[in-house]
The first five atom37 places (N, CA, C, CB, O) and aatype in JSON, in Angstrom:
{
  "aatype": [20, 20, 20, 20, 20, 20, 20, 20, 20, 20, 20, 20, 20, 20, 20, 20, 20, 20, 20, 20, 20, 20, 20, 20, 20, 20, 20, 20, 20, 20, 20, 20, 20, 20, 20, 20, 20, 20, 20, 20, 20, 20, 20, 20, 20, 20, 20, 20, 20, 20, 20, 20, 20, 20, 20, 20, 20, 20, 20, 20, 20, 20, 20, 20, 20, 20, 20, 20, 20, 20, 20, 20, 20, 20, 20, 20, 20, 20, 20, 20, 20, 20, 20, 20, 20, 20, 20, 20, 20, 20, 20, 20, 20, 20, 20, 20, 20, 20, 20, 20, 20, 20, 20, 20, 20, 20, 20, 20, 20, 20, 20, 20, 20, 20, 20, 20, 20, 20, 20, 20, 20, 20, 20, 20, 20, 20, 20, 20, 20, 20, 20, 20, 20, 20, 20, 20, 20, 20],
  "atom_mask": [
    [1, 1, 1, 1, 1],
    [1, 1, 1, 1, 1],
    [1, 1, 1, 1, 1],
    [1, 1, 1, 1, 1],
    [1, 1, 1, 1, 1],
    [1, 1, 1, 1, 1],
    [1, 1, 1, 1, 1],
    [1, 1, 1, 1, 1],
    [1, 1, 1, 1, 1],
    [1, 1, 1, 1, 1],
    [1, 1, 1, 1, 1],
    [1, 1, 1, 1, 1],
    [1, 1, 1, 1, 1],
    [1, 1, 1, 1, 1],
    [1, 1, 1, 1, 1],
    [1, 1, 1, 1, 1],
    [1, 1, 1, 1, 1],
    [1, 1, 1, 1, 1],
    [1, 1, 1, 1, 1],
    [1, 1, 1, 1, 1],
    [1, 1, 1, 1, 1],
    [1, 1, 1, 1, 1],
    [1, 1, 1, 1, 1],
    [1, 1, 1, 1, 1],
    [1, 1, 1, 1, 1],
    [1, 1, 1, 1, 1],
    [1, 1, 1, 1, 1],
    [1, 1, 1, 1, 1],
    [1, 1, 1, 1, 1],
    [1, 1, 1, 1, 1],
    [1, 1, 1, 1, 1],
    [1, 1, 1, 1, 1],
    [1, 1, 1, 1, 1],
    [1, 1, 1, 1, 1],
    [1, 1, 1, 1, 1],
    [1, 1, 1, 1, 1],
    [1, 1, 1, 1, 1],
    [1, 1, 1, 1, 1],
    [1, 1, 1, 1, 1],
    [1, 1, 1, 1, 1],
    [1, 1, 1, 1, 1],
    [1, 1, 1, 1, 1],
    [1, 1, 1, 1, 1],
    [1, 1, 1, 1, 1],
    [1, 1, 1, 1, 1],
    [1, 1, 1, 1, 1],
    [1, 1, 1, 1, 1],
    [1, 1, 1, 1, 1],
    [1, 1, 1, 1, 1],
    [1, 1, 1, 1, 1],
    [1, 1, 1, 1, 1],
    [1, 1, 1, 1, 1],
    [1, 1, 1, 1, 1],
    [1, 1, 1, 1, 1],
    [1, 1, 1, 1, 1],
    [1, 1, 1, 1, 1],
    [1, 1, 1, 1, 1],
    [1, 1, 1, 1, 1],
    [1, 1, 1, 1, 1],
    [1, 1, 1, 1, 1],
    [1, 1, 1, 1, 1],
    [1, 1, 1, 1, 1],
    [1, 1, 1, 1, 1],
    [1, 1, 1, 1, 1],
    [1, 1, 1, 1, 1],
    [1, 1, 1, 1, 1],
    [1, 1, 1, 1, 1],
    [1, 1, 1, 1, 1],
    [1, 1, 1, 1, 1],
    [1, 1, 1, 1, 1],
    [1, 1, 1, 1, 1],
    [1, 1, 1, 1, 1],
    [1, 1, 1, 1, 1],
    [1, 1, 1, 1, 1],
    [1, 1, 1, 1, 1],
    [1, 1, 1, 1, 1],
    [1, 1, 1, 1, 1],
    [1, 1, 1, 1, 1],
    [1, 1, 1, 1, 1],
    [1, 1, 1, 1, 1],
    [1, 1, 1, 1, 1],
    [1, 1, 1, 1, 1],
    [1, 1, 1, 1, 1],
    [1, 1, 1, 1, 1],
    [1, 1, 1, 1, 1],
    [1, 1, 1, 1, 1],
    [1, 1, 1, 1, 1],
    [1, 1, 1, 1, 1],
    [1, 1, 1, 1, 1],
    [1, 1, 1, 1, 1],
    [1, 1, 1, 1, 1],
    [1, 1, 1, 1, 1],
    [1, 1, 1, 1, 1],
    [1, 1, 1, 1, 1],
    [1, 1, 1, 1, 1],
    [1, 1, 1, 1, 1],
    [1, 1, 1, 1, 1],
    [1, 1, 1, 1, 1],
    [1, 1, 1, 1, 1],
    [1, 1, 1, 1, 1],
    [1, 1, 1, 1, 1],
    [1, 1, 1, 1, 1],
    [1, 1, 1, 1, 1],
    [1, 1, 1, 1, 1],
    [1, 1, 1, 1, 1],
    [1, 1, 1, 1, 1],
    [1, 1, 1, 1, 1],
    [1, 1, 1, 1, 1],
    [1, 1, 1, 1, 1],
    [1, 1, 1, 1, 1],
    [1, 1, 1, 1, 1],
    [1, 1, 1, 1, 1],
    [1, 1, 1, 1, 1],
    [1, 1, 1, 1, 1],
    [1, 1, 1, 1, 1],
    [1, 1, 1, 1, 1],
    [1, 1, 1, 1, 1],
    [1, 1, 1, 1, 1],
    [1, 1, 1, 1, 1],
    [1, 1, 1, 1, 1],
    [1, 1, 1, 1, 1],
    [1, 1, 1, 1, 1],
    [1, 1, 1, 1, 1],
    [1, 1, 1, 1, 1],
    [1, 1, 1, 1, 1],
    [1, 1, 1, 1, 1],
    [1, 1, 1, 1, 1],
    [1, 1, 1, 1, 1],
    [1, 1, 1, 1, 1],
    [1, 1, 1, 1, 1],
    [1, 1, 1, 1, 1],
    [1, 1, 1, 1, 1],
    [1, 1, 1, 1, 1],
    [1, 1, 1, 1, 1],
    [1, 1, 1, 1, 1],
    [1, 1, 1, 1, 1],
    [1, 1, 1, 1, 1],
    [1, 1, 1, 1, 1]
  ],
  "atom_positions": [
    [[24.74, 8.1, -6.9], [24.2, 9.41, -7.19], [23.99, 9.62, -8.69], [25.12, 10.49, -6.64], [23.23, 10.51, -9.09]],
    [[24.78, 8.64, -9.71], [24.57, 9.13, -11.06], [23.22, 8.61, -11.39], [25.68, 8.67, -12.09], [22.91, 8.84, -12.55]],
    [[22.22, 7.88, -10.6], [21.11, 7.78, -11.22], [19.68, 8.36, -10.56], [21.09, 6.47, -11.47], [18.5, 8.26, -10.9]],
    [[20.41, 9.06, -9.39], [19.17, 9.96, -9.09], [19.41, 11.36, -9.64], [18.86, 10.07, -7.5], [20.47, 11.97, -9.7]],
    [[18.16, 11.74, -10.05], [18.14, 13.17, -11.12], [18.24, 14.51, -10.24], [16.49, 13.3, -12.11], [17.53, 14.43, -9.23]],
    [[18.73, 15.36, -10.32], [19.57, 16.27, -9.87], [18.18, 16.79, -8.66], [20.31, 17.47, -11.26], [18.03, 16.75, -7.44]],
    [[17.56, 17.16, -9.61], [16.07, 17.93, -9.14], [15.26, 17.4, -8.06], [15.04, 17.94, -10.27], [14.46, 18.04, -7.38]],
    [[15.63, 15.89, -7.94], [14.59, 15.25, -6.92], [15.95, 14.95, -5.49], [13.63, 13.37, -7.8], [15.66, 14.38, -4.43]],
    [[17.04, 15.35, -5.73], [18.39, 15.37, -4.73], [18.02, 16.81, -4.1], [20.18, 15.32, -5.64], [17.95, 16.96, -2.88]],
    [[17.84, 17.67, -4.86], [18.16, 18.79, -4.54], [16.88, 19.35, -3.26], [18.31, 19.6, -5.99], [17.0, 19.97, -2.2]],
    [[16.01, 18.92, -3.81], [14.32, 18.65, -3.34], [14.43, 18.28, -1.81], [13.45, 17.16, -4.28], [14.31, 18.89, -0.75]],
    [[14.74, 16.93, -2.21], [14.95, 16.18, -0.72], [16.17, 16.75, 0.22], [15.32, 14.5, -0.99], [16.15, 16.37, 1.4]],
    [[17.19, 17.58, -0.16], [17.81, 18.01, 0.98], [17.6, 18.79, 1.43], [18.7, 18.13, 1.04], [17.51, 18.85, 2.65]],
    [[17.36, 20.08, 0.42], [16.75, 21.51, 0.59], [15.4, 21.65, 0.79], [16.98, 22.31, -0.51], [14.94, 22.2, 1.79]],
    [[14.75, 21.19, -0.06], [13.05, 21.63, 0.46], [12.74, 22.18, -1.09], [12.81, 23.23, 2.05], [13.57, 22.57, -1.91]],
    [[11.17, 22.07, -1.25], [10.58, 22.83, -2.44], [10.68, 24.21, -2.64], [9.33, 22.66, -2.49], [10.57, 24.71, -3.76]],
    [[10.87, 24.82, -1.66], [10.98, 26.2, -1.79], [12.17, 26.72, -2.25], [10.73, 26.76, -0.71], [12.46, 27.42, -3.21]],
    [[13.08, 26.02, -0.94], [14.97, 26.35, -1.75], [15.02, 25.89, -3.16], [16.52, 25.26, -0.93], [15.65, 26.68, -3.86]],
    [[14.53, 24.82, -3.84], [14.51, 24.33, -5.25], [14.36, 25.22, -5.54], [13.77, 23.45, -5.84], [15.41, 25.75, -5.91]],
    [[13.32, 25.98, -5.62], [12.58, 26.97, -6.1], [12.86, 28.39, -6.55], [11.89, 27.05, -5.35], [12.63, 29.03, -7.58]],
    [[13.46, 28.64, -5.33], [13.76, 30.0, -5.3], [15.55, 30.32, -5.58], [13.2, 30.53, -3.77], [16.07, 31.37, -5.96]],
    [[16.24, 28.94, -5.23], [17.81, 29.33, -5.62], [18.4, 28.11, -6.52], [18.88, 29.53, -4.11], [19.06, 28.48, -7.5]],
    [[18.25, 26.59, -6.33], [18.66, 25.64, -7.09], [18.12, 25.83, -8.53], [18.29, 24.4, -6.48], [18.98, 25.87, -9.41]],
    [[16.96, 25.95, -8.87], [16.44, 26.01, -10.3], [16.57, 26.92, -10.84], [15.34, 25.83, -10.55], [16.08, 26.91, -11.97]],
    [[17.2, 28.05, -10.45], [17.63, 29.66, -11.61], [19.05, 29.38, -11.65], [17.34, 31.65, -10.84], [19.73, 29.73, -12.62]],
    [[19.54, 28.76, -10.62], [21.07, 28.7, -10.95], [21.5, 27.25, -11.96], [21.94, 28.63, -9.33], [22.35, 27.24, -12.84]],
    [[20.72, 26.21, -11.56], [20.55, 24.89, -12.55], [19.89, 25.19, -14.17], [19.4, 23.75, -11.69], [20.28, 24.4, -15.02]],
    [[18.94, 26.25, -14.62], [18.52, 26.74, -15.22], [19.88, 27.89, -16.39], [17.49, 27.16, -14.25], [19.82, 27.84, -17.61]],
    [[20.77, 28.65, -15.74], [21.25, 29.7, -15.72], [22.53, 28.76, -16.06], [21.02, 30.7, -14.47], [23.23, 29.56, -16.68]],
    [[23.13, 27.73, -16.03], [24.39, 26.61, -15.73], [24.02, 25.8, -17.11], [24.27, 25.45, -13.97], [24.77, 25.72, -18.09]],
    [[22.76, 25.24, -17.01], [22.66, 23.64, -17.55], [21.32, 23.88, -18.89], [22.02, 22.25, -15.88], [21.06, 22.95, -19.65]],
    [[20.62, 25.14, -19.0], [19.1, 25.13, -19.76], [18.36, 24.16, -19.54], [19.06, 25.12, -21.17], [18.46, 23.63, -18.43]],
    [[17.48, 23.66, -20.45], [16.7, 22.77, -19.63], [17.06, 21.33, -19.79], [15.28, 22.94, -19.92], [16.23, 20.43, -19.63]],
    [[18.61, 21.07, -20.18], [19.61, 19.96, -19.73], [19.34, 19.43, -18.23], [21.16, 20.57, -19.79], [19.45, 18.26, -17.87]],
    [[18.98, 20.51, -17.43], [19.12, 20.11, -15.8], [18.14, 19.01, -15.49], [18.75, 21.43, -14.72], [18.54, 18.33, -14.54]],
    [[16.8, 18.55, -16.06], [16.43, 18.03, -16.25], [16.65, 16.46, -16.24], [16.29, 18.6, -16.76], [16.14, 15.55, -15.58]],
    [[17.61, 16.53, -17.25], [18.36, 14.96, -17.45], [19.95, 14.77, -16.76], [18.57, 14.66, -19.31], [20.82, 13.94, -16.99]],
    [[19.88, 16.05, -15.73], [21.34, 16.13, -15.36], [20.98, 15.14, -13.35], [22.06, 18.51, -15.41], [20.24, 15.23, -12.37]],
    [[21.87, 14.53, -13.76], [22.52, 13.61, -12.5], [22.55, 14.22, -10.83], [24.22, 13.37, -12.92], [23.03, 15.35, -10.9]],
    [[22.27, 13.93, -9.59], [22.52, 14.8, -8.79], [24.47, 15.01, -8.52], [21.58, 14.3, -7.52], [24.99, 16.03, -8.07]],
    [[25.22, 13.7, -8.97], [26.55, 13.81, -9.1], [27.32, 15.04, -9.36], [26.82, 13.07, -9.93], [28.24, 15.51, -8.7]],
    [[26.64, 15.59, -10.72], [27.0, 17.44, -10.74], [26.69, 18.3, -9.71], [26.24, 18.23, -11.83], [27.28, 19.38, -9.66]],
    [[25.83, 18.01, -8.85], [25.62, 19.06, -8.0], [27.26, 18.74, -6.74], [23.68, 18.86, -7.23], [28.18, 19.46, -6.34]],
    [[26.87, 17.32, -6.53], [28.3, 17.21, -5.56], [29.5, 17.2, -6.09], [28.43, 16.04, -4.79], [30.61, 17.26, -5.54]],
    [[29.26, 17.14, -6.97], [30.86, 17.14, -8.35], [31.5, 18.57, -8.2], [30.27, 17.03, -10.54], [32.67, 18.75, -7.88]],
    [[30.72, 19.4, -8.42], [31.03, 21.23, -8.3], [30.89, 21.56, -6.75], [29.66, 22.38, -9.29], [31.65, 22.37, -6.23]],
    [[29.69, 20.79, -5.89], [30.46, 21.4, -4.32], [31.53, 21.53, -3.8], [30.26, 20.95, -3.38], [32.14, 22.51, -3.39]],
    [[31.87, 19.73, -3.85], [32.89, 19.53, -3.29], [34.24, 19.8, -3.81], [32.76, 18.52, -2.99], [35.31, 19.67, -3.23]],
    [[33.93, 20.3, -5.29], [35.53, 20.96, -5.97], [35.51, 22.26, -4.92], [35.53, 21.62, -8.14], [36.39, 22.52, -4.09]],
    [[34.26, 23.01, -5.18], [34.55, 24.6, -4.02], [34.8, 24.13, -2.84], [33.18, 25.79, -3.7], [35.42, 24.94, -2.15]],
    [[34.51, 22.96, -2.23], [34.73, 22.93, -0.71], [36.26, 22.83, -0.55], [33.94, 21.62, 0.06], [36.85, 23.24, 0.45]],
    [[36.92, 22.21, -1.69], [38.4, 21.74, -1.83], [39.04, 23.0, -1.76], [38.8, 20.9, -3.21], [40.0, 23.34, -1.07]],
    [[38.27, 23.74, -2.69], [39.19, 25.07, -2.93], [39.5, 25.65, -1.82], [38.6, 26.15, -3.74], [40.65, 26.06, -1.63]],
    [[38.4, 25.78, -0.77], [39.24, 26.48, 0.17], [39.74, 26.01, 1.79], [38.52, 27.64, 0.27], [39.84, 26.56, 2.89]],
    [[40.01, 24.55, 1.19], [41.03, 24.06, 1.95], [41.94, 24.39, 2.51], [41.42, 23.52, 1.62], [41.77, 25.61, 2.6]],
    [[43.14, 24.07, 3.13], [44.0, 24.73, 3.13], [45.14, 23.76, 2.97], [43.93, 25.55, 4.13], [46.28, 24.21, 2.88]],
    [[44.96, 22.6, 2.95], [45.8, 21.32, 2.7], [45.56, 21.11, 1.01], [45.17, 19.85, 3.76], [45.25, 20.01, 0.55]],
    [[45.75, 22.26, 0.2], [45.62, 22.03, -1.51], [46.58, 22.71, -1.66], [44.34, 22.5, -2.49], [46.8, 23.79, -1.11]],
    [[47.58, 21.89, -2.77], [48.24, 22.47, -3.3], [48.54, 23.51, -4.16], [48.43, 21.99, -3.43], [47.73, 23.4, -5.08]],
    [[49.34, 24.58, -4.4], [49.11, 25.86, -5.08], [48.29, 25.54, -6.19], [50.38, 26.59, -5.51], [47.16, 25.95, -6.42]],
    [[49.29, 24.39, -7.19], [48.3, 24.14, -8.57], [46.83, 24.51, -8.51], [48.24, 22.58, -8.95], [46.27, 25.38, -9.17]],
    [[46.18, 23.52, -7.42], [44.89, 23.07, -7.46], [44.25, 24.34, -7.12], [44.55, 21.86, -6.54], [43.13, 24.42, -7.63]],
    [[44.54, 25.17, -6.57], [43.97, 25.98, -5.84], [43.54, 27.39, -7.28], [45.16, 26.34, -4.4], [42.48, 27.97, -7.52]],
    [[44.47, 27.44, -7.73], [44.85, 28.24, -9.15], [43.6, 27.92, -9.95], [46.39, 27.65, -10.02], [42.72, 28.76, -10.15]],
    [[43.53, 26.46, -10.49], [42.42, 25.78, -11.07], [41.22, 26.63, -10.53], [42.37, 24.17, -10.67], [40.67, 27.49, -11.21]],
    [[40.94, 26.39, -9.53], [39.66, 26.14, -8.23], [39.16, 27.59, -8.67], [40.24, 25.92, -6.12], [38.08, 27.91, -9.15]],
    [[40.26, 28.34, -8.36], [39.79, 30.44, -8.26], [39.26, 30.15, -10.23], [42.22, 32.37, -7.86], [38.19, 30.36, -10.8]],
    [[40.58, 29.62, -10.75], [39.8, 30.0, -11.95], [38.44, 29.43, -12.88], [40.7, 29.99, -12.7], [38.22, 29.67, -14.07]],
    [[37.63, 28.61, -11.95], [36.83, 27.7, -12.6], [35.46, 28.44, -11.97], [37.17, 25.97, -12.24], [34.4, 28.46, -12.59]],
    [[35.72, 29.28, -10.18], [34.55, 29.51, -9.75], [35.11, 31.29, -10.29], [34.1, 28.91, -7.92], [34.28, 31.97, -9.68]],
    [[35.85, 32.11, -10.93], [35.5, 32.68, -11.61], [34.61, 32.67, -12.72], [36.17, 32.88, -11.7], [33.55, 33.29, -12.78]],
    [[35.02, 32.04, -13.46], [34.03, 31.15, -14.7], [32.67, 31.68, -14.49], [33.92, 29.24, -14.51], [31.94, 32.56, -14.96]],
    [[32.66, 30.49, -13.29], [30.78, 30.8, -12.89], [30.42, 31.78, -12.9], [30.13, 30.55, -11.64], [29.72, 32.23, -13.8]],
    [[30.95, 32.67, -11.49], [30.71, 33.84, -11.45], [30.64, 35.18, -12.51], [31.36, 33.92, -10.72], [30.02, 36.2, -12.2]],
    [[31.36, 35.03, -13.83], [31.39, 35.95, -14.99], [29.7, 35.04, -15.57], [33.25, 35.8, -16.22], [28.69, 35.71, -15.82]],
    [[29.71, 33.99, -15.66], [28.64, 33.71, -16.23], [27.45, 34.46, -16.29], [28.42, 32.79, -15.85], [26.85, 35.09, -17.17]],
    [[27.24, 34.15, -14.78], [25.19, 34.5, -13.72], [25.85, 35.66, -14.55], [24.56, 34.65, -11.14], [25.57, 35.84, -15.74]],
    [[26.84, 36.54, -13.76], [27.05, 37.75, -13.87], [26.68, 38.79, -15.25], [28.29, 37.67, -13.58], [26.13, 39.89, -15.23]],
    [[27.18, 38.0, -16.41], [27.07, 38.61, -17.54], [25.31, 38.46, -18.16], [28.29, 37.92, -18.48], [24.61, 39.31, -18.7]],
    [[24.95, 36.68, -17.74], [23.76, 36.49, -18.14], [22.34, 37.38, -16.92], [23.78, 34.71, -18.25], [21.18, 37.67, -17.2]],
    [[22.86, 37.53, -16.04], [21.65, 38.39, -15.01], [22.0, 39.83, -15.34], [21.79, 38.13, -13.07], [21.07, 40.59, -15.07]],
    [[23.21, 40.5, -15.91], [22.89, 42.07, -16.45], [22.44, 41.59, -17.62], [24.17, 43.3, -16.61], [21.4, 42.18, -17.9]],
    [[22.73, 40.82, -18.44], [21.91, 40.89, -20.27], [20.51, 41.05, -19.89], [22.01, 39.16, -21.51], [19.73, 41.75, -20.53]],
    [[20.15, 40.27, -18.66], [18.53, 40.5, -18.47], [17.56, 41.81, -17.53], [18.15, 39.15, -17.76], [16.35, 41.87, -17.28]],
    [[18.71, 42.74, -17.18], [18.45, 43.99, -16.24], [18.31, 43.92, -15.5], [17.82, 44.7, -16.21], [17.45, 44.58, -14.92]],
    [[19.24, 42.87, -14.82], [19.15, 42.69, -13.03], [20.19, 43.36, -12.74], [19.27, 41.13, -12.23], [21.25, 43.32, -13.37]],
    [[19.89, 44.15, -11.58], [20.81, 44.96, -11.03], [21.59, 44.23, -9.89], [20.15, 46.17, -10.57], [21.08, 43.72, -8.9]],
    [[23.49, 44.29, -10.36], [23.64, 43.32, -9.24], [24.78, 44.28, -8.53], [24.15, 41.57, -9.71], [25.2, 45.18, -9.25]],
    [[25.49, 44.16, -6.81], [25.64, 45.45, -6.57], [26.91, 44.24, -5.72], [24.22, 46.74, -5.84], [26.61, 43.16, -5.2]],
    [[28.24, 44.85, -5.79], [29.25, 43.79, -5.42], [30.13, 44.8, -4.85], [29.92, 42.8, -6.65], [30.42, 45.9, -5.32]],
    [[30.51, 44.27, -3.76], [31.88, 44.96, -3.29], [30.85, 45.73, -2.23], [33.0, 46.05, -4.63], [30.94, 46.95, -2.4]],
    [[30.21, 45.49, -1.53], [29.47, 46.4, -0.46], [29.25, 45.11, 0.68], [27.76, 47.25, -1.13], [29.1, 43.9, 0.49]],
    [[29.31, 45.9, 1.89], [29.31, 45.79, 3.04], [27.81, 45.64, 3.2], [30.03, 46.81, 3.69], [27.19, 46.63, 2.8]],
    [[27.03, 44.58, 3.72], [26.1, 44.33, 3.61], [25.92, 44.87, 5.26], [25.89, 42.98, 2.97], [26.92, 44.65, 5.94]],
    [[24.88, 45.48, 5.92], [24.46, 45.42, 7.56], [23.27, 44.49, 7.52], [23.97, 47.04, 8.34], [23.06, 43.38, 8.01]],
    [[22.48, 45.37, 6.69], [21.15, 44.52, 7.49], [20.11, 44.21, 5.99], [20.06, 45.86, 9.03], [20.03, 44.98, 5.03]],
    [[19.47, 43.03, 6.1], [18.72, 42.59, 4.9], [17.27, 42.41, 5.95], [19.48, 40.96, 3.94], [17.04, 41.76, 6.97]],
    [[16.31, 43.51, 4.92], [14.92, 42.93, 5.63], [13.44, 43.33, 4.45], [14.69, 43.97, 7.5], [13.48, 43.82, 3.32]],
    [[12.58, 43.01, 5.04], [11.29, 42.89, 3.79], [10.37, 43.52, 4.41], [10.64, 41.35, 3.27], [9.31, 42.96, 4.69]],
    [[10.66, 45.0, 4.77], [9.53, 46.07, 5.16], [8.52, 46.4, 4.76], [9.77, 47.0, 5.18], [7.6, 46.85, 5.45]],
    [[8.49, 46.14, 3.05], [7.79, 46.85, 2.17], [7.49, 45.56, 1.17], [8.61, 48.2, 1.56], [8.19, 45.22, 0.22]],
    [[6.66, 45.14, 1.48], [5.54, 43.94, 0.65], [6.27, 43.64, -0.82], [3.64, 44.73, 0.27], [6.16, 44.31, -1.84]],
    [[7.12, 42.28, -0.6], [7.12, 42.32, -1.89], [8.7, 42.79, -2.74], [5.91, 43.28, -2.14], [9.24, 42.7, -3.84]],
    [[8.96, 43.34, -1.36], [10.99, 44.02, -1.72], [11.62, 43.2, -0.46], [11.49, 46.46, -1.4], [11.25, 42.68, 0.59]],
    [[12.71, 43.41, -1.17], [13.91, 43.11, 0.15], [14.44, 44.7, 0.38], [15.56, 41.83, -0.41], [14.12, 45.49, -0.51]],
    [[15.17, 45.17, 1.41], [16.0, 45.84, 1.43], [16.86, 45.65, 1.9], [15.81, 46.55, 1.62], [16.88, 44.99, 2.94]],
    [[17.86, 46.11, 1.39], [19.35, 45.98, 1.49], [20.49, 47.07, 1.8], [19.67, 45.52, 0.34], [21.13, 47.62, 0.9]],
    [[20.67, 47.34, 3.22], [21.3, 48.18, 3.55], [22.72, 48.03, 3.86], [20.71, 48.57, 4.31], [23.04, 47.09, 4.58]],
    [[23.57, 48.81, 3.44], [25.02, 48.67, 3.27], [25.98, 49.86, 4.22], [25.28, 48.86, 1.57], [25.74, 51.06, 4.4]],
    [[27.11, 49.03, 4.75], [27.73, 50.32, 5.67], [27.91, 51.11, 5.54], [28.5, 50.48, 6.11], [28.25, 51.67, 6.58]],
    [[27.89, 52.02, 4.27], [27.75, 53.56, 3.17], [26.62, 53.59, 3.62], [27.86, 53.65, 1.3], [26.72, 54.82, 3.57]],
    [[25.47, 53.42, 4.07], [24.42, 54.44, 4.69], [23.42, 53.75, 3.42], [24.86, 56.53, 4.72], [22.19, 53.86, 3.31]],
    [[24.16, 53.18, 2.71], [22.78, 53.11, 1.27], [21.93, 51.89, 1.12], [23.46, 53.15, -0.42], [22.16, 50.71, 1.42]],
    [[20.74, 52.56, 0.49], [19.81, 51.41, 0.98], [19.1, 50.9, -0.45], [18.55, 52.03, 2.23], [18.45, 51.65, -1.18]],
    [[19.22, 50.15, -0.59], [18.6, 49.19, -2.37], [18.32, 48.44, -2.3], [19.22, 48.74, -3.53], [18.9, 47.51, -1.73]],
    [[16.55, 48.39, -3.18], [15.5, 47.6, -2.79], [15.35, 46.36, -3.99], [14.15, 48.59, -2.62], [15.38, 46.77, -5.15]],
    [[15.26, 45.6, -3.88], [15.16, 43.98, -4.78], [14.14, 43.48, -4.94], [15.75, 42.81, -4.27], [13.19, 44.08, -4.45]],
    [[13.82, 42.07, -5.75], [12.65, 41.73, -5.6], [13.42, 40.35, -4.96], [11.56, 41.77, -6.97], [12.96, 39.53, -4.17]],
    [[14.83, 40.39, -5.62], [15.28, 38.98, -4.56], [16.87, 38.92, -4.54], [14.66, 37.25, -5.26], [17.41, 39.14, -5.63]],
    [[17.54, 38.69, -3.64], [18.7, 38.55, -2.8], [19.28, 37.36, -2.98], [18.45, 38.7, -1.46], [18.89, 36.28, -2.56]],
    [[20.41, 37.63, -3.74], [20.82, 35.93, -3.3], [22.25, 36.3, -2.33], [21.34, 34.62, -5.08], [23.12, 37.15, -2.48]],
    [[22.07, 35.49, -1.53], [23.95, 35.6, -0.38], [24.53, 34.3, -0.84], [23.87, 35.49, 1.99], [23.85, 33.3, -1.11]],
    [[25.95, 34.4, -0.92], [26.92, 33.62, -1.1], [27.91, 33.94, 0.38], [27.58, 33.96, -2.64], [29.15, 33.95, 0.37]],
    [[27.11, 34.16, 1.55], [27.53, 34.15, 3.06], [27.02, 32.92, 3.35], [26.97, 35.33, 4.07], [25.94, 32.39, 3.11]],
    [[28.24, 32.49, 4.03], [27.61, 31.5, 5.54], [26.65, 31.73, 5.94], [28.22, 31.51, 6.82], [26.42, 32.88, 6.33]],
    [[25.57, 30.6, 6.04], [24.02, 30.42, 6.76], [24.48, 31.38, 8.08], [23.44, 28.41, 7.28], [24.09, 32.54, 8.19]],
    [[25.06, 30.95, 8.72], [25.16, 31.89, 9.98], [25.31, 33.52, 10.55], [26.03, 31.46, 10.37], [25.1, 34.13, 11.6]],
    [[25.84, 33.82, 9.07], [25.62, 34.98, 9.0], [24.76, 36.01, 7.82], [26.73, 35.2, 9.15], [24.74, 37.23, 7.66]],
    [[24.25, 35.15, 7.29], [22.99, 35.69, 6.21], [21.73, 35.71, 7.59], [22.5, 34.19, 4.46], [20.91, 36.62, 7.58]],
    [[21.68, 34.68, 8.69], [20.64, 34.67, 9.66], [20.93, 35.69, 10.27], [20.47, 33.58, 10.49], [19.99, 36.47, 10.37]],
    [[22.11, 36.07, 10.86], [22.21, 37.45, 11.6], [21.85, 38.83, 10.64], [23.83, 37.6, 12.17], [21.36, 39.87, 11.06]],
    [[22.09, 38.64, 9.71], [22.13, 40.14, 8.92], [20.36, 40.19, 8.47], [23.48, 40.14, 7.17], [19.69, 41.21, 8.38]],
    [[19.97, 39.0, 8.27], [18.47, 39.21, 7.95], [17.77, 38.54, 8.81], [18.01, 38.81, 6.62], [17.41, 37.5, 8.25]],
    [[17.4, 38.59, 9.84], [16.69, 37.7, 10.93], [15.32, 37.57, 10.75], [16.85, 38.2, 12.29], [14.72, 36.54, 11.07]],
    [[14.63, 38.82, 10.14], [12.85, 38.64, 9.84], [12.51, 37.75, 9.0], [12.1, 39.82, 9.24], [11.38, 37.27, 8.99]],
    [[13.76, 37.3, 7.9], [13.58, 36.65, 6.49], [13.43, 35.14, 7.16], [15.05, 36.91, 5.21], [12.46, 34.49, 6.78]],
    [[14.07, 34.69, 7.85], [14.3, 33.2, 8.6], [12.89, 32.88, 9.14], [15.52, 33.21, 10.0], [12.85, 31.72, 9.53]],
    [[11.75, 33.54, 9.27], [11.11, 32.83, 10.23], [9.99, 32.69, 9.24], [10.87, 33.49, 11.73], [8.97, 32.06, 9.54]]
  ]
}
């Protein structure tokens, strides 16, 4: 894996579009335009640390590490997507995600409230990002 380039891994598992729309803002947002000359090894290097993390056969140490490294990340996007006026909305109960209105997502939450995007990213299980947005899948 250290000599195939991240971008043409990512391509072939996901598709041009997933590149597109979630691997290259977050490879972009991580690496600048380093990602480029970056290895697909980093991509499985950082999965499979999160897949470890929530193991349940890891020891306390590791686990400590794990929360504090995918904090990291998460302050990152986080700090670098408000510097740029993206509105990001955490701690809500997601019901239903759909694209009524040309061009938005909407995003309705078990508070009754409804906030419109130009794009969504879920950090849910495929299985249940498909239930909550079913029009978006097809």
């Amino acid at each position: 894996m250290e000599r195939i380039p991240v971008e043409k891994w990512l391509i072939r598992w996901s598709g041009q579009r997933v590149f597109e729309k979630i691997w290259l803002p977050l490879l972009k947002a991580k690496l600048g335009d380093h990602y480029k000359e970056t290895s697909a090894s980093f991509i499985w290097s950082n999965d499979t640390t999160y897949v470890r993390c929530t193991q349940n056969r890891i020891e306390e140490g590791n686990v400590r590490i794990c929360h504090r490294r995918l904090q990291e990340d998460y302050y990152f996007f986080y700090s670098k997507a408000s510097s740029l006026g993206v509105k990001i909305v955490l701690n809500s109960d997601v019901r239903k995600i759909s694209s009524e209105i040309r061009d938005k997502i909407s995003v309705e939450t078990g508070s009754s409230e409804e906030y419109m995007f130009d794009f969504v990213i879920s950090t849910l299980p495929s299985d249940i990002s498909v239930r909550i947005a079913p029009d978006l899948w097809r």
